[in-house]
C-alpha positions in Angstrom: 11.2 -20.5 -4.4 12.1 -23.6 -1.7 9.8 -26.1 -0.2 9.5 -24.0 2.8 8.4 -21.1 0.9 6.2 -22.6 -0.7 4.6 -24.2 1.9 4.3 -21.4 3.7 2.0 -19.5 0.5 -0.2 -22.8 1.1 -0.3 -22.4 4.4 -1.8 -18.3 4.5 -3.5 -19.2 1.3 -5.4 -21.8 3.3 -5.7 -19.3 6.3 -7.6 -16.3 4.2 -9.4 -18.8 2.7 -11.0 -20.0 5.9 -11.2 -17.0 7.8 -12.7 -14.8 4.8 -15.2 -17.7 4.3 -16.2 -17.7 8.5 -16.2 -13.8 9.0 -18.5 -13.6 5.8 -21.0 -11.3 8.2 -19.3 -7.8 9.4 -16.0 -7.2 9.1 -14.1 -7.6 12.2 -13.2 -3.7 14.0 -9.7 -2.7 13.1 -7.0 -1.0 15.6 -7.1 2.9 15.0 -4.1 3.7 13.1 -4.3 7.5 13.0 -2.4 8.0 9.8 -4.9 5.9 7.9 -7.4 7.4 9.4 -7.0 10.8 8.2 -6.1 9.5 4.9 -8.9 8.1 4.7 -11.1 11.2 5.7 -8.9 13.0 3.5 -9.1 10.8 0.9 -13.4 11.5 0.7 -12.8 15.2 1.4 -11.2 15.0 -2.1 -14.3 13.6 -4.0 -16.2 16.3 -2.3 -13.9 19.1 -3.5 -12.5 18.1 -6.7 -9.0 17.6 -6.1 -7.2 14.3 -6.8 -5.4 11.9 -4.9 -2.1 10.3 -5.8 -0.2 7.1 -5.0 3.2 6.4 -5.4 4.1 2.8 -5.5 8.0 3.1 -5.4 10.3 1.4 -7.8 10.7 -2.0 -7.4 9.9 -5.0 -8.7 7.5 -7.3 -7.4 9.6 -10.0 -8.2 12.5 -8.6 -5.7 12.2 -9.3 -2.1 11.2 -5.5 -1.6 8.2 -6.3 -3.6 5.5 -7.2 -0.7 5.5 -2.9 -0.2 4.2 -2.5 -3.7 1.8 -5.5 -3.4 0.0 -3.6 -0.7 0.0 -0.1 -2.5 -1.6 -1.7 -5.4 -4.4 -3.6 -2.8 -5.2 0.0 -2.0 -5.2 1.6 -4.7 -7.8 -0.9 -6.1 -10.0 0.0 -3.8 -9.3 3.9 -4.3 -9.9 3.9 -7.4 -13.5 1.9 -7.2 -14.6 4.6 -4.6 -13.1 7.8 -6.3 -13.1 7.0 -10.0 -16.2 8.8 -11.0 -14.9 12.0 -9.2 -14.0 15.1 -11.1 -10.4 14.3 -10.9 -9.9 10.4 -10.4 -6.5 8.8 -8.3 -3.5 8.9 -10.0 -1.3 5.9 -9.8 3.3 6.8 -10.5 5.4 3.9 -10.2 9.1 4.0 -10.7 9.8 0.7 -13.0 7.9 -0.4 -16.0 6.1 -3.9 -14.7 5.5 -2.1 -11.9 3.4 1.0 -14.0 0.9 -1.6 -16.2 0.4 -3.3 -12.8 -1.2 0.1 -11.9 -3.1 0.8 -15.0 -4.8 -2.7 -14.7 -5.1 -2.6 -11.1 -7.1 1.1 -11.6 -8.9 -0.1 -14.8 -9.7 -3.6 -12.9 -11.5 -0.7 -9.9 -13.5 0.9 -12.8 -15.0 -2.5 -13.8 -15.8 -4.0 -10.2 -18.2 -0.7 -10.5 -19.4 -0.8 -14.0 -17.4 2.3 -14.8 -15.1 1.0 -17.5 -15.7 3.7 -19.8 -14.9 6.5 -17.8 -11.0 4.4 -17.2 -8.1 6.6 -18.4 -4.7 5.2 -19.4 -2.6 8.2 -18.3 -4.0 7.9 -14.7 -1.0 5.2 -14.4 2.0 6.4 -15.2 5.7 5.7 -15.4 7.6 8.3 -13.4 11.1 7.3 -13.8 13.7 4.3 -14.2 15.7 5.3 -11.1 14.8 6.5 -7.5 15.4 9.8 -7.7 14.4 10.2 -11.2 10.8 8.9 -10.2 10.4 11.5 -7.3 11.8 14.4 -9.6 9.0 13.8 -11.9 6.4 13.0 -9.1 7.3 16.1 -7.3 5.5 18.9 -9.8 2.6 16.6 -9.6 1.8 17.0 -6.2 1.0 20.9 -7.5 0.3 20.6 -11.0 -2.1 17.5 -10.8 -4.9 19.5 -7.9 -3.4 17.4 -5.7 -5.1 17.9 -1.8 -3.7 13.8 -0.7 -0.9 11.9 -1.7 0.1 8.5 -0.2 3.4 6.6 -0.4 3.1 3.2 -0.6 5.8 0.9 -1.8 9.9 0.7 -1.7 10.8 3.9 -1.3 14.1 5.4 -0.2 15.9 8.7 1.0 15.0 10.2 -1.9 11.2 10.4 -0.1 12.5 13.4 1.7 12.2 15.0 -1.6 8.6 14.1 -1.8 8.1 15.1 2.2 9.0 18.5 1.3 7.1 19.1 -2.3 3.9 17.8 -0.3 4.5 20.2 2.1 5.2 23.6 -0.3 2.2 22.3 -1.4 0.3 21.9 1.2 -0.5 18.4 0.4 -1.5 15.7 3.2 1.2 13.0 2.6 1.3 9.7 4.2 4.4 7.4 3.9 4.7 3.6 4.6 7.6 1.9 3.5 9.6 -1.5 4.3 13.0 -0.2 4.4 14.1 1.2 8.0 16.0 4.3 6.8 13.2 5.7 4.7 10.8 4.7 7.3 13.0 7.2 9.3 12.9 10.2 6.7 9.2 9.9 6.7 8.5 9.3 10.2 10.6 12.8 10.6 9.3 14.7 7.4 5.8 13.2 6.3 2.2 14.6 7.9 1.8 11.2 8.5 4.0 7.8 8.7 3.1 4.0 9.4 5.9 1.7 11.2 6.4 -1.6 10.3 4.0 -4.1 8.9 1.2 -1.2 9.5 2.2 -0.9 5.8 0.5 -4.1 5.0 -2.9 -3.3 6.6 -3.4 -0.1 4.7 -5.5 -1.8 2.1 -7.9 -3.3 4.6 -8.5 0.2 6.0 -10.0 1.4 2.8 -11.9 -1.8 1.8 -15.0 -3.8 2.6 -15.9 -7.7 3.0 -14.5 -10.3 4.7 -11.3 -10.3 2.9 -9.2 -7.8 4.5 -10.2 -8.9 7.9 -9.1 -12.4 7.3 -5.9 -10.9 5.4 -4.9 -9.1 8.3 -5.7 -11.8 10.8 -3.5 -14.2 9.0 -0.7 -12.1 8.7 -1.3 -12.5 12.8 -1.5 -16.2 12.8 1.9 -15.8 10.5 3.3 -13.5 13.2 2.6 -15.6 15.7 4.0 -18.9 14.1 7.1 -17.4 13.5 7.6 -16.0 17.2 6.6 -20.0 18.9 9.2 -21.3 16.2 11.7 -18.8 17.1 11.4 -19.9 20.7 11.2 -23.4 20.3 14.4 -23.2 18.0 16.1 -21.4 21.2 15.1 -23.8 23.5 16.1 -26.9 21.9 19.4 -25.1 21.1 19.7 -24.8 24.9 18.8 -27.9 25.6 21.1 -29.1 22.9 19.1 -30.9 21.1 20.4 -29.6 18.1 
């Protein structure tokens, strides 16, 4: 990683940091997104009536650039499985590469312990669906039926092969919400899941299911990011212009 990178990781760190520690009182009120929404109604409806829900984190490594989608799957299933892990039929985590799976074992067994619930953890609830793309939604497919399965929520790099998913949730009647970073699966899903999320609405999904000060702040820099990058864009246009450089 170059300077700039890392100066930028010292720059949100320093951000969250600050905001978390000044909105320490209420959370701040997020922008409805409708697909989280009924996810997340969804998502207690299954506590309530024993069925389980599933999250698919894609196939990528976190150590790719594609890995900021899986980063954000894992933030919420962390706080999935703290709400849902004493249910009948806890979340089940599938991942498509092998770093990627025992990220999702500890990052479920890591939501049993925040709640003093490590003994009810179980191993299989993280699994390894496949080494390839397609592979990983063959297998994940007969879960959606198999598994009880009333939600199921796509979050990580995913590609076409979604579409496959799309249309096993729907045989089974399974709500299914996709968010992806990459513009053509984005597409599929927008066309073929119940529900989709556009752009970096993939990055607030963990907020949406969380509490505390953190999420808020997370969100707000990713803002304060947005923004930076938007008066440096401009400023880099109009000293080209001005030919300054």
């Amino acid at each position: 990683m170059d300077l700039l990178g890392l100066g930028l990781v010292g720059l949100s760190t320093l951000f969250l940091v600050l905001l978390a520690r000044i909105r320490r009182a209420p959370s701040a009120r997020l922008r409805l997104i409708p697909g989280l929404s009924r996810l997340y109604r969804a998502f207690g409806l299954s506590v309530e009536d024993g069925t389980r829900l599933l999250v698919a984190l894609g196939g990528n490594s976190l150590l790719t650039r594609n890995g900021g989608s899986a980063l954000a799957g894992l933030g919420m299933l962390r706080e999935v499985s703290q709400k849902a892990s004493v249910s009948d039929r806890p979340p089940v985590a599938v991942a498509g590469e092998s770093a990627l799976a025992l990220l999702a074992q500890d990052t479920l067994q890591a939501g049993y312990r925040a709640i003093g619930a490590s003994e009810y953890y179980q191993p299989v609830t993280g699994r390894l669906a496949g080494m390839t793309p397609f592979s990983s939604a063959a297998a994940t497919m007969p879960m959606l039926d198999d598994e009880h399965v009333s939600a199921a929520a796509l979050i990580g790099h995913f590609g076409v092969e979604s579409a496959l998913l799309s249309d096993a949730a729907e045989r089974s009647n399974v709500l299914l919400l996709g968010a992806t970073g990459d513009p053509a699966a984005q597409s599929v899903l927008f066309a073929t899941a119940s529900e989709a999320l556009i752009g970096e609405e993939l990055f607030a999904a963990p907020a949406y299911f969380a509490s505390g000060p953190m999420p808020a702040a997370s969100l707000a820099v990713q803002d304060i990011l947005r923004w930076l990058i938007i008066v440096g864009l401009l400023l880099g246009a109009a000293l080209k212009v001005l030919g300054i450089i």
